[in-house]
Structure formats: structure tokens, C-alpha cells
C-alpha positions, 0 to 999 in steps of 0.5 A, spaced: 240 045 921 232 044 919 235 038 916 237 035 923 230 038 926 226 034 921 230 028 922 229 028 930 222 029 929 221 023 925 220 026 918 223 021 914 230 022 910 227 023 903 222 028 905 227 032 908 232 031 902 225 032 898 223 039 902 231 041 902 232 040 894 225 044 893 227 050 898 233 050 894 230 050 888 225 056 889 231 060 892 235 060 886 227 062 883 227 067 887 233 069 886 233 069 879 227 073 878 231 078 883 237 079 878 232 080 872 228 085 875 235 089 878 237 088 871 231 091 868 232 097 874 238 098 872 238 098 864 231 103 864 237 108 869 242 107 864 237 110 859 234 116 864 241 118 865 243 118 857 236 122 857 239 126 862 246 127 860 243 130 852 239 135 856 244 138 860 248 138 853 243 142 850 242 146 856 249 148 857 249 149 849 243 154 849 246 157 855 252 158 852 248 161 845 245 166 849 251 168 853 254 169 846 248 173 844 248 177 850 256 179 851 258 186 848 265 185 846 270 191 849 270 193 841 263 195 842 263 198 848 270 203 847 266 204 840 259 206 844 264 210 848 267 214 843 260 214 838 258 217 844 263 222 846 263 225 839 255 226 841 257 229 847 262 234 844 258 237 838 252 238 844 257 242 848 259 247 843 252 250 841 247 253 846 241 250 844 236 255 848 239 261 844 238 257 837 231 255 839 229 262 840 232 263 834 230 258 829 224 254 832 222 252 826 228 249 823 230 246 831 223 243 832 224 239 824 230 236 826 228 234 833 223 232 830 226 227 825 232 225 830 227 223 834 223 219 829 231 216 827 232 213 834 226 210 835 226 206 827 234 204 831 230 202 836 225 198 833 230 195 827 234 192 834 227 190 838 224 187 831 218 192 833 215 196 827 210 202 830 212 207 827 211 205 820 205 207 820 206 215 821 200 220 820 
């Protein structure tokens, strides 16, 4: 179509065959750098997703580590139940209140050393250890 345009302006047949074969030229040019770049988008995505895809592995993975971590078993919890009745039990069988007026020395030493217990339990589950130095 430009072609026929140049003719009728007078522009000789090898210019316009010339210009043609030039445009032509600098189209597949530009078309292959067009291509290259595309290629080089695409593969520097690829390598982002690759990226992209380990560390949703390694989130799911540590999430999944952390969950496990974090789940108490029925086991544990009909354990937990059971310890605790136990408890429960051997606290309802004594007046404490009436034990105390009694024997307060010998009640306040084992209040003493049971709470002195619970809070090692506590610091050997948290990894803390304030209490190893006792006055």
C-alpha cells in the first residue's frame, strides 16, 4: 500500500523495493529483540516463582512443625483430667482450715516446698530458671 503511494509520487521502483526491504528488515529487528526481552521476562519469572513456591514449602512445613508443637493429644488431656481429679479428691477429703490451726508449722513447710515444686515444673517447661537462686 506505501508502496503504491511512493510509485505515484514519483519515487523510483528501487527506492521503494530499497525502503521496503529496509522496513522489513528493521521489523524483524525489532521483533527479535522484542522476543529476547519476552524470553529473558519470562525466565527471570520462572526463577521467582521457583523462589516463590520453596518458600511457601517452608512456610507450610514450619507451620505444620509448629502446629504439631502445639497439639495436645486426647491422650494428654484425659491424662491432665484424670491427674487432676486425683487432686481434686484428696483436697476434698481434709479440712484444710482446721489442719492449719492445728499444725501451721508443718502446713506452712509443705505449702512451702509444694509451691517451691510448681514453680521448678514451670520453669523446666518455659526453659526459665529463677528460682535456682533461693536465699
Amino acid at each position: 500500500m506505501i508502496e503504491l503511494l511512493l510509485l505515484k509520487l514519483g519515487v523510483p521502483q528501487t527506492l521503494v523495493k530499497l525502503v521496503t526491504t529496509l522496513a522489513i528488515i528493521a521489523a524483524g529487528i525489532a521483533v527479535y529483540y522484542y522476543v529476547t526481552n519476552l524470553q529473558e521476562r519470562l525466565e527471570t519469572t520462572r526463577v521467582d516463582l521457583v523462589e516463590v513456591s520453596k518458600n511457601l514449602e517452608d512456610y507450610q512445613t514450619n507451620t505444620r512443625k509448629v502446629f504439631e508443637e502445639m497439639t495436645i493429644t486426647a491422650e494428654e488431656i484425659n491424662r491432665i483430667r484424670a491427674e487432676m481429679d486425683d487432686k481434686n479428691e484428696v483436697f476434698s477429703k481434709h479440712d484444710f482450715g482446721k489442719l492449719f490451726k492445728a499444725k501451721s508449722g508443718l502446713m506452712l513447710n509443705r505449702i512451702n516446698a509444694g509451691t517451691i515444686r510448681v514453680f521448678r515444673e514451670f520453669e523446666s517447661e518455659s526453659g526459665k530458671d529463677s528460682l535456682s537462686k533461693t536465699p
